[in-house]
C-alpha positions in Angstrom: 0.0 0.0 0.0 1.5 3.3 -0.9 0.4 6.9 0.5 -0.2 10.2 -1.5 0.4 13.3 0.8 -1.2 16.7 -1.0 1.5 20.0 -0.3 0.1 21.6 -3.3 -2.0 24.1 -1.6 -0.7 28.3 -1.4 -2.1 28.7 2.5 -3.7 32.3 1.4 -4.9 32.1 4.8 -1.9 31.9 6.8 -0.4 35.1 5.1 2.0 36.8 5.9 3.6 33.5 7.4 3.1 31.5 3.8 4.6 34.4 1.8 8.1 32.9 2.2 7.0 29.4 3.5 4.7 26.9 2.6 1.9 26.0 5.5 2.9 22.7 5.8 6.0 23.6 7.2 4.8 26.0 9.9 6.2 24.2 13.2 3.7 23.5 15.6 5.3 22.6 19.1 8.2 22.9 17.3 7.7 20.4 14.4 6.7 20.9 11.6 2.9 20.3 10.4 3.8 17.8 7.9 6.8 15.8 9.9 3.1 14.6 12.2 1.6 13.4 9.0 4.6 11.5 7.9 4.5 10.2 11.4 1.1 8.7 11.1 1.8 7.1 7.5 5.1 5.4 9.4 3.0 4.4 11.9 0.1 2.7 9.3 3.1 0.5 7.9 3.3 2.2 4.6 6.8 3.3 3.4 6.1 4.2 -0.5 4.9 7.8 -0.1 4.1 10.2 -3.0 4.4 13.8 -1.9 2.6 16.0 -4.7 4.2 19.6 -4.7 3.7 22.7 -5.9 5.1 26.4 -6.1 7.2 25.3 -2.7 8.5 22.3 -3.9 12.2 23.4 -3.3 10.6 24.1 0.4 9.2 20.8 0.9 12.0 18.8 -0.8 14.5 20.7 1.5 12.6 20.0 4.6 12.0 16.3 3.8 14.4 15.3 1.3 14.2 11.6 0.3 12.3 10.5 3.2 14.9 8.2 5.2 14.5 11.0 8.2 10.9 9.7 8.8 11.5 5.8 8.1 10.0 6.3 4.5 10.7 6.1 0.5 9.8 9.7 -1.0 9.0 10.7 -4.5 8.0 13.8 -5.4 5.1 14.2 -7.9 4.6 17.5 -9.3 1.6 19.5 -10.0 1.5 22.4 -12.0 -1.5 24.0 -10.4 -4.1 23.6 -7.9 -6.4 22.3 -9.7 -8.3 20.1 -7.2 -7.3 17.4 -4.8 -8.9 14.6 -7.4 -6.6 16.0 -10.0 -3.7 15.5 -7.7 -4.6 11.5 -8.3 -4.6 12.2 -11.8 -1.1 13.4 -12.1 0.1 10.8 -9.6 -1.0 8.2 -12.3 2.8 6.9 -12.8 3.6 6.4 -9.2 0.5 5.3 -7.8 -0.2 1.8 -10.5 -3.2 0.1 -9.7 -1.7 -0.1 -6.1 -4.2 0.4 -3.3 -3.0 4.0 -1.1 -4.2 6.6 1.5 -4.7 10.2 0.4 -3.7 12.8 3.1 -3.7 16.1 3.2 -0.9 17.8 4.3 -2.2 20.6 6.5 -4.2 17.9 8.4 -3.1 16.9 11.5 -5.4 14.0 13.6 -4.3 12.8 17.0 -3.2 8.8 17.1 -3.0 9.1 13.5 -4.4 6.8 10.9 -3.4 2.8 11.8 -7.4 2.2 12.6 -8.3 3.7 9.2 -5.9 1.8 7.2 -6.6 -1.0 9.0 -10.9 -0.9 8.4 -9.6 -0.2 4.8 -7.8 -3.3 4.2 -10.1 -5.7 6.1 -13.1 -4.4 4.0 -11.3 -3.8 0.3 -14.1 -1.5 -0.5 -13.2 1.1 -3.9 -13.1 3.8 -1.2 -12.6 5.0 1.9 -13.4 8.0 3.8 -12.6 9.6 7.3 -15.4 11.0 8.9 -16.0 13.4 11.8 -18.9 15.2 13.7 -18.9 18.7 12.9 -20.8 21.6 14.8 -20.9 23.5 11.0 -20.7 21.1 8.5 -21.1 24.2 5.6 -17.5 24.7 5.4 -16.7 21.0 4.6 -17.3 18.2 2.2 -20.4 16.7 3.8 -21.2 12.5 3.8 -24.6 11.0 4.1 -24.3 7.3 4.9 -26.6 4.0 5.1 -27.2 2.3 8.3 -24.0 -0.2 7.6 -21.9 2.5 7.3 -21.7 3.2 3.6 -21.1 6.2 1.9 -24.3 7.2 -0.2 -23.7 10.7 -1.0 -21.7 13.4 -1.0 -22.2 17.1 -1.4 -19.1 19.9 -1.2 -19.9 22.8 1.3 -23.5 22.3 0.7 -25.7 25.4 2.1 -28.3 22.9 3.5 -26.4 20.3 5.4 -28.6 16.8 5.5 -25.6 15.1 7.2 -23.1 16.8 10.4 -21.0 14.2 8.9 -17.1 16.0 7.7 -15.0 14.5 5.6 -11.4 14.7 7.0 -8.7 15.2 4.9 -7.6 11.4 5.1 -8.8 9.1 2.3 -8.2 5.4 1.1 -8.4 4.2 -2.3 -8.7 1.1 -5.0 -7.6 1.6 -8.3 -10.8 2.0 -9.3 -10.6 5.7 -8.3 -8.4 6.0 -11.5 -11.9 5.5 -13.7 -13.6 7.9 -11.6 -11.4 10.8 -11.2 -10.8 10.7 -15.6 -15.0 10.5 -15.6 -15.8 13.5 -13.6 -15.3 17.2 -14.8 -14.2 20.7 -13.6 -16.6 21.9 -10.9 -17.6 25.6 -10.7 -14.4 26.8 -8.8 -12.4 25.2 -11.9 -10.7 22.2 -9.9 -11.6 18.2 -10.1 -12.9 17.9 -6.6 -12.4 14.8 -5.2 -16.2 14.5 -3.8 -17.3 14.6 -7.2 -14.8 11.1 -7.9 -16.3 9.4 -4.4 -20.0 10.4 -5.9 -19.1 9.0 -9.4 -17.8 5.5 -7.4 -21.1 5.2 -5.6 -23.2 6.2 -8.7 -21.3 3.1 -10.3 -22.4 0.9 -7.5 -19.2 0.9 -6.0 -18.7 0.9 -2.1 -17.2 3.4 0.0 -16.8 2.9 3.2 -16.3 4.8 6.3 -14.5 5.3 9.4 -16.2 8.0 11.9 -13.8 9.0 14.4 -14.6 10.9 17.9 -10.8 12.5 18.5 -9.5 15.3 17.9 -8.6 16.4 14.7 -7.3 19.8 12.6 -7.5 20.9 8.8 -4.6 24.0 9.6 -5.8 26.7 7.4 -5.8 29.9 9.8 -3.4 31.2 12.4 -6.3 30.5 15.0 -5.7 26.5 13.4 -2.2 26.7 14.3 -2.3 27.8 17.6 -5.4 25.4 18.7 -3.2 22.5 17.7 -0.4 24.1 19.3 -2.2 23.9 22.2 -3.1 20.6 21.8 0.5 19.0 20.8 2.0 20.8 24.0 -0.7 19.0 26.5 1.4 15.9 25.6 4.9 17.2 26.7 6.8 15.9 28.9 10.1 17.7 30.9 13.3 17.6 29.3 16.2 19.8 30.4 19.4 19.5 28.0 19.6 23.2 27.8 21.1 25.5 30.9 19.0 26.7 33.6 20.2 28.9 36.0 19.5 29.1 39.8 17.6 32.8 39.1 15.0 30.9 36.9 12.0 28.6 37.7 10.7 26.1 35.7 6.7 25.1 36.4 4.8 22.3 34.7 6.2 20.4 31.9 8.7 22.2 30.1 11.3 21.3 27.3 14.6 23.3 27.4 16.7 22.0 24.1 20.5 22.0 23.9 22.0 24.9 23.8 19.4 26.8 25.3 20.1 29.3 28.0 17.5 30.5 30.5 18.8 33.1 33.3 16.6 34.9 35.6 13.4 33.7 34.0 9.9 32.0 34.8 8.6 29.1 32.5 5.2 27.9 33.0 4.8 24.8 31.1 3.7 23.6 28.6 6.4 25.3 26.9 9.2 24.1 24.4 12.4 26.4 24.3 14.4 25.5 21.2 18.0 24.7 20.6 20.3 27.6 21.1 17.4 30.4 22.0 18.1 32.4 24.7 15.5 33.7 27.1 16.7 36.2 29.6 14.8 38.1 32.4 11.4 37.1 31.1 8.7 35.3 31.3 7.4 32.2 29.1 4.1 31.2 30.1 1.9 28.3 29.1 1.2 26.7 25.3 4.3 28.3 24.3 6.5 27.0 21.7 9.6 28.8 20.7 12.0 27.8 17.8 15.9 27.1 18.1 18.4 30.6 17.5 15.6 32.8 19.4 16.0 35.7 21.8 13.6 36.4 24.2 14.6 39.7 26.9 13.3 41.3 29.2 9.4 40.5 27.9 6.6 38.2 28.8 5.1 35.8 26.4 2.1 32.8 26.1 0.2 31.0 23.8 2.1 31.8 20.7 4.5 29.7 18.5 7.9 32.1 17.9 9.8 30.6 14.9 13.3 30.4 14.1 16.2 33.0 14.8 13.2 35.9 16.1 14.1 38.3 18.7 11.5 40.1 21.2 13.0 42.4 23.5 11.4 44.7 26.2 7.9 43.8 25.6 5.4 43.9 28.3 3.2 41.0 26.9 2.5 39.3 23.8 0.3 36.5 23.0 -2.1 34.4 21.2 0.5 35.4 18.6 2.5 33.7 15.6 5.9 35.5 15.3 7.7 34.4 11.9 11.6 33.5 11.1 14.2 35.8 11.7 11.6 39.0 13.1 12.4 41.7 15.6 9.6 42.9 18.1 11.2 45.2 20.1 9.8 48.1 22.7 8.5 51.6 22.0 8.3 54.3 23.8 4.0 54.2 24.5 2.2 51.9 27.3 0.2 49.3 26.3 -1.1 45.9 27.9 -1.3 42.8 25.3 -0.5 42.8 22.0 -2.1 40.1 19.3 0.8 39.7 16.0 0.8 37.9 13.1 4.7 38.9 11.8 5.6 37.2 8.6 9.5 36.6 8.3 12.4 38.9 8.5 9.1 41.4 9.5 10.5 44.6 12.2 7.9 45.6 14.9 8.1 48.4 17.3 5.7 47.9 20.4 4.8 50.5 22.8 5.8 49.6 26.7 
């Protein structure tokens, strides 16, 4: 069984962080969003993975590279333009054969990963199958309606009139008979081959697709709200690690990762927090669902609940938070009081913040 991973997309939403990095490669508790869905296809027992880029291809294949990192054998599948995720099987054609594979997005992110999908997928050798989850608005999603065994009946994208709460996660398993169905469907309104369309087409042809509702906590990333929720969520799982230096001004509460190379001096962390390799954080104060990249400087400033990516400084600022600072930024103090700031810096940005 082989596995398609989708990095195609442009992450308009995530701007100004995806203006000089793709989304998938935002580090969330200091990983990267797609090194957790590599995890999960490692963890399924598939090795053969497609990865089907786009404009940051270079990105990806940088921050990947053939694979042997994560346990895996990588091949990168280009696609010229987002043109849907069922054309994304189409131009995986070559690499994909008539084996059987999973289909995973790559801004996805779901907690104990995929081994129970995979698994109902190869017991049952349906044509399809799709992750499902209970949604509060299912307007904003692809939307399943389902028979009382479990089968997929329809499917309708971001329908206006919901008949089902039933989302399709971004986690898919196929037959080849997908092949027949994604070259018989056509362009819908936005332009793109949407990949409900090819699961509607296999049940129209009395194929089965089958389904897998899950009751855990899942994430499509497409907002900076995304990112820090699943944050959040990664950080709940830490547990301490000290390789970094600590000195005897500092205090370190909760569960708390200090990397090598990391200095603290006369600081307070309040886990969970990850300090990365190298950063410094001096005089300040790190509170809770913080995780801060490797080559940082944090000084004299308080910070929580924000992800700080690589080589950023933030010097002399009373308080910032809820916040995603991007690579190699400066937020620094100005001279005007203020009580909480809320930023979303892309890369090499320069801030001046009133104190």
């Amino acid at each position: 069984m082989k596995a398609l991973i989708l990095v195609g997309g442009v992450g308009s939403r995530l701007r100004p962080i995806t203006h000089t990095s793709a989304k998938q490669l935002v580090p969330v508790a200091n990983r990267t969003v797609l090194s957790y869905v590599l995890d999960s296809v490692k963890e399924a027992g598939i090795t053969e993975v497609g990865i089907v880029v786009g404009a940051t291809a270079a990105e990806i294949q940088a921050s990947v590279g053939d694979g042997a990192e994560f346990g895996l054998d990588v091949t990168y599948i280009q696609q010229d333009a987002p043109r849907g995720l069922a054309d994304a099987v189409l131009v995986s054609r070559d690499f994909l054969g008539d084996d059987p594979f999973v289909m995973y997005l790559g801004d996805n992110y779901v907690v104990d990963g995929i081994v129970d999908f995979v698994a109902d997928f190869r017991r049952d050798s349906p044509a399809a199958q799709v992750m499902l989850a209970r949604v509060a608005d299912p307007r904003a999603f692809g939307v399943a309606e389902l028979d009382e065994n479990g089968r997929l009946t329809a499917v309708v994208e971001k329908p206006q009139d919901p008949r089902s709460d039933l989302a399709i996660v971004g986690v898919y398993a196929f037959g080849p008979q997908v092949h027949e169905a994604v070259a018989g469907i056509r362009p819908s309104w936005r332009n793109e081959l949407e990949i409900t369309d090819a699961l509607q087409w296999l049940v129209d042809q009395g194929h089965e697709v089958g389904s897998t509702v899950i009751d855990r906590y899942w994430k499509d990333v497409a907002s900076v709200t995304d990112i820090l929720e699943m944050n959040r969520h990664l950080l709940e799982s830490l547990e301490t690690r000290i390789d970094g230096e600590v000195d005897e001004a500092s205090e370190l509460v909760g569960r708390v990762v200090v990397e090598a190379g990391a200095k603290i001096s006369g600081s307070r962390i309040v886990g969970p927090a990850v300090i990365g390799p190298d950063t410094v954080v001096q005089d300040s104060y790190v509170g809770p669902f913080t995780s801060i990249e490797g080559n940082c400087r944090v000084a004299l400033s308080e910070i929580q609940y924000s992800i700080v990516l690589r080589g950023a400084s933030i010097e002399g600022v009373a308080r910032v938070e809820d916040s995603v600072i991007g690579r190699e930024t400066e937020v620094n103090a100005a001279p005007r009081a203020s009580t909480a700031h809320r930023l979303v810096l892309g890369d090499h940005s320069r801030v001046q913040v009133p104190v």
